[in-house]
Phi, psi and omega in degrees: 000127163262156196296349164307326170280005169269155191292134145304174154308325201285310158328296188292348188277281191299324157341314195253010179228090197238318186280131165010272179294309204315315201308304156314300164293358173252337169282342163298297175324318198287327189280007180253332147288332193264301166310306178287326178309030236206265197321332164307317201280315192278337185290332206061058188222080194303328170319340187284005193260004176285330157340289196290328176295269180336318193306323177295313184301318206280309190298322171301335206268342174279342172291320185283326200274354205236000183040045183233069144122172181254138202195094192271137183335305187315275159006279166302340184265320182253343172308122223250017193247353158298325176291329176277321173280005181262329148310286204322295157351284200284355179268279147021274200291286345182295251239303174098048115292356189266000194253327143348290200290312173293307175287346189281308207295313196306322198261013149282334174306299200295299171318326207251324206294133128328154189310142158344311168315340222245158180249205206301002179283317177274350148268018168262339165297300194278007185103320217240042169280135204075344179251018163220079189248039183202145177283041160296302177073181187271030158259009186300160173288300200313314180300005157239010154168000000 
């Protein structure tokens, strides 16, 4: 592997946001994170920050149901470098540079990776068990926007 080929945070970030629907279940998450304290504040209605709680939970339960990458609750609710790279993300898609991004990630993925044979043992050696746990490649439709 060159050192120029290890994955960033950002790497591991896009990895896991390929598919469609997840993608989808995270802009419903972002406005609901970004939205409900807003909407708490101006309604004066604090139940409404129940949004905001649930917005991590909702983005992890689209990783499970759309099988786009492995992503544990802790992860989703508290890494605290997530609310940014998912604005990022969607500024990304918005812009048509995030299918970029996807290719770049896959074929550092591709770099690091051992011969085809080898199994799920040697991508928990190099880090990137889950994040290329589906045959999509950068022809996935999210990878073209």
């Amino acid at each position: 592997m060159r050192a120029d080929a290890e994955l960033t945070p950002w790497d591991r970030f896009v990895l896991r946001h390929r598919r469609p629907g997840n993608l989808v279940v995270h802009f419903v998450s972002a406005i609901l994170f970004f939205g409900s304290p807003l909407a708490a504040l101006v309604f004066k209605q604090p139940w409404l920050l129940l949004g905001f709680f649930s917005s991590g939970l909702l983005g992890a339960a689209g990783h499970h149901v759309f099988a786009d990458g492995v992503v544990s609750v802790r992860e989703a609710t508290v890494a605290t470098e997530v609310p940014y790279f998912v604005l990022v993300m969607f500024y990304k898609i918005a812009r048509g540079t995030y299918a970029t991004d996807i290719e770049r990630a896959l074929s550092k993925v591709k770099l690091e990776e051992p011969a085809p044979s080898a199994s799920a043992t040697s991508s928990r050696a190099s880090g990137t068990k889950g994040l290329v746990d589906h045959p999509s490649s950068a022809t996935d439709s999210t990878a073209q926007r």
